[in-house]
N, C-alpha and C positions, 0 to 999 in steps of 0.2 A: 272227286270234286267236279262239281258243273260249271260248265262256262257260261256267266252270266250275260246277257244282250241287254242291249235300250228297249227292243220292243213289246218290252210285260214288265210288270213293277217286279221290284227286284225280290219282291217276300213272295209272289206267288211263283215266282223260277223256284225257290227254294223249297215251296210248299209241294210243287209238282215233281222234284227231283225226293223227297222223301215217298210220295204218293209213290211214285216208280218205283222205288226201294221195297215198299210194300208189295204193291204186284209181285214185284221180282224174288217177295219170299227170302230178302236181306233181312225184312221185320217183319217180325208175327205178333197175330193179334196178340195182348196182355204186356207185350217186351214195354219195356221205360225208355222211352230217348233219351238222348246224349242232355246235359241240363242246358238252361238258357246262354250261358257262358260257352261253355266249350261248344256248342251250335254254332256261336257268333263267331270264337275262334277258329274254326272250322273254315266256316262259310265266308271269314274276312268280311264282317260286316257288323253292326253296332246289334246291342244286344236289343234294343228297340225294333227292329229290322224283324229279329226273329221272333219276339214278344207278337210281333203281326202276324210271322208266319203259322201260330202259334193257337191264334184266334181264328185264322182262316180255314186252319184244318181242324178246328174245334166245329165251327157252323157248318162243316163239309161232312161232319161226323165220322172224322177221320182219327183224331186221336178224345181223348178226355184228362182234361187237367186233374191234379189232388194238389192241393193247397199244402204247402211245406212238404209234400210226396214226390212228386212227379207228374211227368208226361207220361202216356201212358198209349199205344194203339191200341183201337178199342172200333175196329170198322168191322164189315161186313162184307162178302163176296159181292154182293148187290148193292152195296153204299160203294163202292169204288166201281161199280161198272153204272151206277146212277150218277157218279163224279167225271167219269171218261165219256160218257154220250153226251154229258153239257159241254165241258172241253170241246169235243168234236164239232157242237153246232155252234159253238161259239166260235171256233177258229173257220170254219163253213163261213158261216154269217159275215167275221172280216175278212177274207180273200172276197165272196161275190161283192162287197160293198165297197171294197178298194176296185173290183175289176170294172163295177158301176162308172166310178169317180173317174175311170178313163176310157169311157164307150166302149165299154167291153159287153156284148150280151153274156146272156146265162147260158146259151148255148157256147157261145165262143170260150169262157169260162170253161167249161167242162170240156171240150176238144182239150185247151191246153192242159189242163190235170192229165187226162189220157195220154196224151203226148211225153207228156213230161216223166211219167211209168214207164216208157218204153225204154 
């Protein structure tokens, strides 16, 4: 179970905690997930929630729906490392633009990441 935050909509925490499952070789290409229901039971969240999480990893080319079948992963080495570099500069993008929004340069940005390593 992941613990869900305020700072990302709640389907794409969930969308990202399956994607990780995958990396992680929990799911392999072709496997069926869990249905829309027990998902939602799962996750403690409405079935509409995951109905989104559903579509998100469908346009991520992460899984592929079948109508009255299933969910199904249906990704690629390269569709999930094409998914993890967006990720990456997306969450890039919001730390420099929050570090902006309080006179933080780019340079000063980057010491504190470095620091923060240490």
């Amino acid at each position: 179970m992941i613990k869900l935050n305020n700072s990302e909509a709640i389907y794409i925490q969930i969308a990202n905690d399956i994607i990780k499952r995958i990396a992680n070789k929990e799911y392999q290409i072709g496997d069926k997930i869990d249905s829309v229901r027990n998902m939602a039971k799962s996750y403690l969240v409405t079935t509409n929630t995951i109905m989104s999480v559903i579509k998100y990893l469908e346009e991520n080319h992460i899984v592929k729906r079948i109508v009255n079948v299933g969910v199904f992963i249906n990704t690629t080495e390269q569709d999930l490392e094409n998914y993890f570099t967006r990720l990456k500069l997306k969450y890039c993008n919001q730390y420099l633009d929050n570090m902006k929004m309080i006179n933080c340069s780019f340079e000063e940005a980057i010491e504190i990441i470095k620091d923060a390593k240490k």
